[in-house]
Structures are given as C-alpha cells and as structure tokens.
C-alpha positions in Angstrom: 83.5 145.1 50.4 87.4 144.2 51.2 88.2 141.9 53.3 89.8 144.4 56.0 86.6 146.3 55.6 84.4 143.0 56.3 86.9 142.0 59.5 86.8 145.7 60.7 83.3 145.5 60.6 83.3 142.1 62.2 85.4 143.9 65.1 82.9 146.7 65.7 80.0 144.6 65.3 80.8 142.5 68.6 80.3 145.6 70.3 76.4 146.0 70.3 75.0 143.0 67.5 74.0 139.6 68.4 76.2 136.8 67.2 77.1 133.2 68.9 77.9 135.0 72.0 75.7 138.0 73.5 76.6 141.5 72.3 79.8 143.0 74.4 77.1 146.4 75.7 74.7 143.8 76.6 76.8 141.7 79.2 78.4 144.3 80.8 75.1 146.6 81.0 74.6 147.6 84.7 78.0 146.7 85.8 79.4 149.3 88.3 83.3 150.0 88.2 83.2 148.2 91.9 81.9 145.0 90.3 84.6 145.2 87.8 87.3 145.7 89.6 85.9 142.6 91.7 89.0 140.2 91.8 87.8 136.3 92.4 90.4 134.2 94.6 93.4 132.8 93.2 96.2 133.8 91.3 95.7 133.4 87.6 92.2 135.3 87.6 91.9 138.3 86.2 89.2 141.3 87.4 86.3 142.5 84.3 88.6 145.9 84.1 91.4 143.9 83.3 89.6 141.5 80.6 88.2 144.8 78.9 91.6 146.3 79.1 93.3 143.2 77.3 90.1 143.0 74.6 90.3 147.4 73.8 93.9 147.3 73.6 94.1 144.0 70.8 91.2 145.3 69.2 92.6 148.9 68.6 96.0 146.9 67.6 94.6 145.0 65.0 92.3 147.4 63.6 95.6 150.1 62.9 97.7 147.1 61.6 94.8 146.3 59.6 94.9 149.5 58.1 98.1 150.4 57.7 98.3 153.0 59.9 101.4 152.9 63.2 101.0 152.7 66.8 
C-alpha cells in the first residue's frame, strides 16, 4: 500500500473504527441539529456544527491535495 493510500485510509477510518479516541459516528450518535448548534458562553467557543464544519472541510482538502486532484 502507498503511503497516500495508507493516510487516506487513516482519514476515513476515524469516521466509524476505534482508535485512541472514540470513532467520529459514535460520539455524535443521537445528536439532534438543536444540540449542535448549542453555542456555550463566551467568545472563543465554537458550536458541534461549526467543529464538523472545520474537520469535513480539512479533511476533503487534504484528501484532493493528497491526490492530486484541484479544488
């Protein structure tokens, strides 16, 4: 296997396989849109939406760079 094949794998793998942290589909299982968009005081905090947002968008990034395709 290359090595963009094994970090593409990697990627998708976070999605739904245990690792050092819990799968991705398991700790947002059961969330409603409403608890997502749930925005804790202050200013620098960010709402679930907007963390899954940030993570999809870097993820779909790196996986075109990584193969060579363009935005």
């Amino acid at each position: 296997m290359k090595r963009i094949e094994l970090i593409l794998n990697l990627l998708d793998s976070t999605f739904d396989k245990e690792s050092w942290y819990a799968p991705f589909r398991d700790a947002i299982a059961g969330l409603t849109a409403e608890q997502a968009a749930w925005k804790p005081s202050g200013e620098a905090t960010k709402t679930i939406w907007e963390n899954v947002n940030h993570l999809t968008y870097y993820k779909e990034r790196l996986t075109v760079n990584l193969e060579g395709r363009e935005l």
